[in-house]
Every structure is written in structure tokens, then in C-alpha cells.
C-alpha positions as CSV (number, residue, x, y, z in Angstrom):
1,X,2.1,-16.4,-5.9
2,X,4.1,-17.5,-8.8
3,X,7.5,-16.3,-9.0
4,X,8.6,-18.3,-11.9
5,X,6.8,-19.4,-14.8
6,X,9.1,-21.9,-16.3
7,X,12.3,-23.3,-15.3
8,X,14.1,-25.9,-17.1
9,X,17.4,-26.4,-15.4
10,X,19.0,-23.6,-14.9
11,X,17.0,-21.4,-17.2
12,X,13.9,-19.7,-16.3
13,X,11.0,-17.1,-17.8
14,X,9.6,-15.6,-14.3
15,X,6.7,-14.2,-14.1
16,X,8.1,-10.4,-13.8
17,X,9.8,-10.9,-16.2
18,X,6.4,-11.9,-18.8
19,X,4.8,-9.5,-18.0
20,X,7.9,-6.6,-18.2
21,X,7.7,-8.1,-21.8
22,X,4.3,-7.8,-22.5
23,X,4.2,-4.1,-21.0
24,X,6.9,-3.2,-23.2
25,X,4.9,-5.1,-26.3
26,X,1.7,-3.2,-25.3
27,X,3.1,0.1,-24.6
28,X,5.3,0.0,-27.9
29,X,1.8,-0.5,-30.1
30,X,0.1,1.9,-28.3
31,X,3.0,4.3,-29.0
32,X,2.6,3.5,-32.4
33,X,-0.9,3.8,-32.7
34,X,-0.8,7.3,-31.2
35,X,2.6,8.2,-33.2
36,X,0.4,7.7,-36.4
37,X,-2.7,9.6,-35.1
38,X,0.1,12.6,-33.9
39,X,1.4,12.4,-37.7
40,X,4.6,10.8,-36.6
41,X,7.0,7.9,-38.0
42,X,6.0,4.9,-36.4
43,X,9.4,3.4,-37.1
44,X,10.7,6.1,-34.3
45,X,8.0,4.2,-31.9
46,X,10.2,0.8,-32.0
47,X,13.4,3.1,-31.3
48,X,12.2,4.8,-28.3
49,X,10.9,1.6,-26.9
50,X,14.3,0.1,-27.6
51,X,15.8,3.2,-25.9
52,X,13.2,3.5,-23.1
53,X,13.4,-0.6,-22.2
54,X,17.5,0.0,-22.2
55,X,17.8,3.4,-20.4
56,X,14.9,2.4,-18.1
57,X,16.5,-0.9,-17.1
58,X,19.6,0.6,-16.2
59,X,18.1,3.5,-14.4
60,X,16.0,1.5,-12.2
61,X,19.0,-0.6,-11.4
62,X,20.7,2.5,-10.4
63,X,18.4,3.6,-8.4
64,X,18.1,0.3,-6.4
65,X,22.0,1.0,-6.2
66,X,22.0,4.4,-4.9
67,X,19.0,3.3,-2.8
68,X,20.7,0.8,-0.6
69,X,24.0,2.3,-0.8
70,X,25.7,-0.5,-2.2
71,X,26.8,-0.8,-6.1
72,X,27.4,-4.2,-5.9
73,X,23.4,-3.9,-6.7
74,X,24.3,-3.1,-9.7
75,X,24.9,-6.9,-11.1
76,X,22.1,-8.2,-8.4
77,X,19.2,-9.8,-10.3
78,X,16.7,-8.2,-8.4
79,X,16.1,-4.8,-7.6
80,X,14.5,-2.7,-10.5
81,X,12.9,0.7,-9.0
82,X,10.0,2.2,-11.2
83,X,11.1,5.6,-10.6
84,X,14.7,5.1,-11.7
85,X,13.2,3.0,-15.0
86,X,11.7,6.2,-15.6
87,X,14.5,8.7,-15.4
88,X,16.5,6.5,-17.1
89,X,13.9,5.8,-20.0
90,X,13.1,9.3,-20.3
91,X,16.6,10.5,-20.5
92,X,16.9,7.5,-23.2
93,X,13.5,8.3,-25.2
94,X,14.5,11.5,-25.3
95,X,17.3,11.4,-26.8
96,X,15.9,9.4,-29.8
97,X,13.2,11.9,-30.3
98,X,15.9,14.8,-30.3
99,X,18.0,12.6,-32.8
100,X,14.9,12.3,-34.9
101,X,14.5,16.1,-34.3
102,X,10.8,15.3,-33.9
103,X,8.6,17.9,-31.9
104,X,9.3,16.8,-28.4
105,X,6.3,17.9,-26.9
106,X,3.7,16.2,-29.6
107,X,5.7,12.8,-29.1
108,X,5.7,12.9,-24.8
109,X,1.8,13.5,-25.6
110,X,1.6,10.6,-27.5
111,X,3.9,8.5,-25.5
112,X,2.0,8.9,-22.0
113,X,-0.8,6.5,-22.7
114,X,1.9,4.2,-23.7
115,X,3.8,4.6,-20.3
116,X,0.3,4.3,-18.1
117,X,0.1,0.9,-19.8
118,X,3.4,-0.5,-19.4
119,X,2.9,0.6,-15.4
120,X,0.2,-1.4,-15.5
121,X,1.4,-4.7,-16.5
122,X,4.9,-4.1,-14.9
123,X,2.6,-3.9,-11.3
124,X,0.9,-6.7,-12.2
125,X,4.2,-8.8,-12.5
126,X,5.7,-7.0,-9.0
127,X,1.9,-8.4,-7.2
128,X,2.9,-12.2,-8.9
129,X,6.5,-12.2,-7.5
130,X,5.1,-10.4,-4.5
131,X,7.4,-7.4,-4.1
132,X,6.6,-3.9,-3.7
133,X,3.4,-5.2,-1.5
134,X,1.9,-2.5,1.7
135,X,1.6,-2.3,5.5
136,X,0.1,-5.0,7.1
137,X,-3.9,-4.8,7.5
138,X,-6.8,-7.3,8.5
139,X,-9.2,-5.8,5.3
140,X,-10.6,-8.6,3.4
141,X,-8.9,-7.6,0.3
142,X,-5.4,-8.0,2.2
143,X,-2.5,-10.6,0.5
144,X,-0.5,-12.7,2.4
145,X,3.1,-13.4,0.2
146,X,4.2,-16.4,1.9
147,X,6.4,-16.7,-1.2
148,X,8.0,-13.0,-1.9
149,X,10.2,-11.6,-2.0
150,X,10.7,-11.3,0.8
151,X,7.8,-13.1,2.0
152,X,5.8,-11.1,4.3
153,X,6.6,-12.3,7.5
154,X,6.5,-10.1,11.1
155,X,10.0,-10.2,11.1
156,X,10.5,-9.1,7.3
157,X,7.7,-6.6,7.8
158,X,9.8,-5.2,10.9
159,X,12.6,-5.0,8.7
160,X,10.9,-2.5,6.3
161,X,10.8,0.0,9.6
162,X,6.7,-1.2,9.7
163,X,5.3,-1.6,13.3
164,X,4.1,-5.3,13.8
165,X,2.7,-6.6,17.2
166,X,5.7,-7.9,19.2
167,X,3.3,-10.3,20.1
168,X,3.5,-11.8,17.0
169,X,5.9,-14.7,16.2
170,X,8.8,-13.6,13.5
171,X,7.7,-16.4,11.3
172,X,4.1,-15.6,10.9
173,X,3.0,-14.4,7.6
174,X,0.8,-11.5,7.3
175,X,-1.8,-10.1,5.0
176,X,-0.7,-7.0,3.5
177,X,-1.9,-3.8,1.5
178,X,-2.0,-5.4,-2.1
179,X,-0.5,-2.0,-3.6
180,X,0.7,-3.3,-6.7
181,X,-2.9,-3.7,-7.7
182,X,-3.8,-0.5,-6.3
183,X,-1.0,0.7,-8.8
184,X,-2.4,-1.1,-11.7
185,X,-5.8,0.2,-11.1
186,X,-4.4,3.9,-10.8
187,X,-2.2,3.4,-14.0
188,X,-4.9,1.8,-15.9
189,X,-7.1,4.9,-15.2
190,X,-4.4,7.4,-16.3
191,X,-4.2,5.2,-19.4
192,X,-8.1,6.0,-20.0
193,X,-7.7,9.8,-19.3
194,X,-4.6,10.4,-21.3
195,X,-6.2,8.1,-24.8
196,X,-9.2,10.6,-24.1
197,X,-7.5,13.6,-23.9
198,X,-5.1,12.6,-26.9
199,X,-8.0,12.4,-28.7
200,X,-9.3,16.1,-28.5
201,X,-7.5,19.3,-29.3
202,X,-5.3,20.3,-26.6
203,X,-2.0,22.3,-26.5
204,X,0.9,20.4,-27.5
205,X,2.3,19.0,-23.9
206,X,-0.5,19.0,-22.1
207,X,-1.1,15.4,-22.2
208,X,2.3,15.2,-21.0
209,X,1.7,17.6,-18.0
210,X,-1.5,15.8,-17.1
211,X,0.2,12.1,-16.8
212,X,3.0,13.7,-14.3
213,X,0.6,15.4,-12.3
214,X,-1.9,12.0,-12.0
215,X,1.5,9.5,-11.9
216,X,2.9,11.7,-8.9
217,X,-0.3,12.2,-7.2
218,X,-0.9,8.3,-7.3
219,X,2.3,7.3,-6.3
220,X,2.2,9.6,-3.2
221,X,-0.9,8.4,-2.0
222,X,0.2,4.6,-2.6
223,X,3.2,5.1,-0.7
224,X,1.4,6.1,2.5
225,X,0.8,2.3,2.9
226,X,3.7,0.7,1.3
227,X,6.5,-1.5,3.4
228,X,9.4,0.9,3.4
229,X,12.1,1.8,5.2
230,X,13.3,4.6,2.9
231,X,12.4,7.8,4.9
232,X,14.0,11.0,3.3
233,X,12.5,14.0,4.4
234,X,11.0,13.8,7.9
235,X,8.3,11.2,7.3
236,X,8.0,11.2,3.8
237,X,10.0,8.5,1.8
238,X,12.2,9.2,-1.7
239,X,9.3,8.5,-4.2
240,X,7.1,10.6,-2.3
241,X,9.6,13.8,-2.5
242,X,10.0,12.6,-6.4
243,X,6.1,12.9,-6.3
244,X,5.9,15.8,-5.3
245,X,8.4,17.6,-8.1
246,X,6.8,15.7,-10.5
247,X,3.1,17.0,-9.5
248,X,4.7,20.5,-9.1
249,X,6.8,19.9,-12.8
250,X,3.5,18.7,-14.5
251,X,1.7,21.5,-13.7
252,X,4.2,24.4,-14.2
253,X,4.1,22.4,-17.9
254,X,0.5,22.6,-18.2
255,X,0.2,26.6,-17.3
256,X,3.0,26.9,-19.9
257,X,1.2,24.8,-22.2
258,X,-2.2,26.5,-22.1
259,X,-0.9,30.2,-21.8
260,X,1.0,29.5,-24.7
261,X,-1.6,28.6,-26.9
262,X,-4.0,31.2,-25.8
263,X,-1.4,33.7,-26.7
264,X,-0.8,32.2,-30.1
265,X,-4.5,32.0,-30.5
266,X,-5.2,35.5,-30.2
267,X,-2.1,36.6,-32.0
268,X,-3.7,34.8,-35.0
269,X,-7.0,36.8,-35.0
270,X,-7.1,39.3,-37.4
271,X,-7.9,43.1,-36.6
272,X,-10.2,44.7,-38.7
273,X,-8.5,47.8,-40.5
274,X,-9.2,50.8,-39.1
275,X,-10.8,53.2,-42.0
């Protein structure tokens, strides 16, 4: 893998760190392009991104905080948590777009294509750092990190709760689940549905709906075979119970969404006069 890019004394441009700056460069003019087709400012587009890389970057720190039970996190380097980035960018975001007093549910529309492209390049810097990675697994298409972080040795692997052979040496590294691709390949879809359906009449928040229904569905699944040690609710880890709210949130959203404009549809027929 390659961790870091460049590094010229002390000072370095990793990898992650690219490509957290080119999702938030790609995601921004997609928000812009789609804040213009929506019939909104596209100055509010470089605002929200500001907001949303701010808010997002300290609510993924704080979740890597409250994750590991230790605030001293907080001023670690590493440690960013995609679910936290997004509580804390959405909180952020939507405080802009209230500020603005834009129609919230027109701009979410607009920003979830944005969102499943900035997942998509984010992943890609996690799989170059090698972080985030799976379970172990002999499939051809498994990655061994002998550079991650941590590297994917037996004995880090065993760490993470994940059942390795005892036979196997602590020091041996492993080929794992590559799920940060898997990620990217799932985000990267959700970026194709939601730029289709933005581009058909739909009821205001539906496009919103859909990309919480696909994000928590994906993110359930992908944990199934991710290293973790973070068990919350029996067997199922914190993203996966965050998954699930968000599935059940995205489509409580979409029923509102759709009933709501059938109603106003049929309120707006008109009823021929009786004579």
C-alpha cells in the first residue's frame, strides 16, 4: 500500500488524505451541478461543503472518541469514522441550508449523489492506507496490508475479536476481505441510482429517502465481514444498529414523501360542477 504520498521532512500529503480532498472536490461540483438543475444558488453548494467537510471531520473524530472510550482521541491523527462524518456533516449541512432558508428536502435530494461520491473516493483512500480492511479469507481477490494500519497480521486480526488459526504465527500477514473496495463499488452504484432518479420527477425527499435506505443496507451487509471488535447489540456491531435506523428512517421518509404528493395531486384535480 502507500500510506503517504509525499513527505519532505516533517511534512507530508498521505494518501487519505488526497483522496479526502478530491472527494470533497468531486462531491462539491456534483452538488453544484445538481443545485443548479434543482433551481438552487450554487454559491450555497461551496457553504455546505465547507460546513459538511468541518462538521463531518469533527463528528467522525467524535465518534472514534466515544468509540474507544478515550477522548484523548480526540487530538489523535488517526481515527476518522464514516458514520460520525456523517452525523456531524449533516447536522453542519443542515444548518446552512436552514440559514439559507432553502427547501430542505429539494437540497438533501440534490446533495445525495454528491455524498455517494465523496464515499467513494474516501474508501478508496481507507484501501491505500489499509484501514477499515475485512475478515481474513483465502479468495483470490483477498489483500494482504503488510503496511496498515495496523497491518494485518494474526495477532492484529485477533485483536479485532476475529478468529485466526492458533496455529498461525502472530507475525504472519494475512489476506483479508478488501471491503473498502467493496464500499466504493456499493457507493459508486448509489451515485448512479440517485443522478438517475434526480433526473425524473419524484416527490421532493425521495431521493433522500432512497440514499439512506441503499447506504444502510450496504453498510450492513459490508459489516458482516469487517475486522471489528465493536459488538453492541448481541452480535451485531454499532454501524450495523445505525444501519438499521437509517434503513427504517429512509423509508418512513419515502412513504411520507410519496403519500404526500399523491394527496396533493388529487387535491389539485378539479371537480366538475355539478348542474
Amino acid at each position: 500500500m502507500f500510506p503517504t504520498l509525499v513527505k519532505i521532512g516533517n511534512f507530508e500529503i498521505t494518501t487519505f488524505g488526497l483522496m479526502m480532498f478530491l472527494a470533497f472536490i468531486a462531491g462539491g461540483w456534483i452538488l453544484a451541478r445538481e443545485f443548479r438543475r434543482a433551481g438552487i444558488s450554487e454559491d450555497l453548494a461551496s457553504s455546505i461543503v465547507v460546513a459538511g467537510a468541518l462538521g463531518g471531520i469533527v463528528g467522525a473524530k467524535i465518534y472514534y472518541a466515544i468509540l474507544f472510550k478515550d477522548w484523548r482521541l480526540l487530538f489523535d491523527r488517526a481515527g476518522l469514522v464514516w458514520y460520525g462524518g456523517l452525523i456531524g456533516g449533516f447536522l453542519a449541512a443542515s444548518w446552512v441550508v436552514w440559514r439559507a432558508g432553502v427547501d430542505y428536502l429539494k437540497a438533501a435530494d440534490a446533495a445525495a449523489p454528491a455524498l455517494s461520491l465523496g464515499y467513494a473516493l474516501g474508501r478508496i483512500g481507507c484501501f491505500l492506507v489499509g484501514d477499515d480492511y475485512g475478515r481474513p479469507t483465502d479468495a483470490w481477490f483477498g489483500v494482504a496490508f503488510p503496511r496498515g494500519a495496523p497491518p494485518t497480521t494474526a495477532d492484529s486480526l485477533r485483536e479485532f475479536g476475529v478468529f485466526v488459526d492458533p496455529s498461525i504465527p502472530g507475525y504472519q500477514v494475512l489476506k483479508v476481505h478488501p471491503t473498502q473496495l467493496y464500499e466504493t463499488f456499493a457507493a459508486l452504484v448509489m451515485f448512479s441510482v440517485l443522478l438517475w432518479l434526480n433526473r425524473r420527477p419524484h416527490a421532493r425527499g425521495l431521493g433522500w429517502a432512497v440514499f439512506m435506505i441503499l447506504l444502510g443496507i450496504e453498510r450492513f451487509l459490508v459489516e458482516i465481514v469487517r475486522a471489528k471488535d465493536d459488538r453492541f447489540f448481541g452480535s451485531f456491531t454499532v454501524a450495523q444498529v445505525i444501519s438499521v435506523l437509517l434503513v427504517v428512517g429512509g423509508i418512513s421518509l419515502a412513504t411520507f414523501t410519496i403519500l404526500r404528493r399523491s394527496k396533493s395531486a388529487g387535491g389539485s384535480k378539479v371537480t366538475p360542477r355539478q348542474t
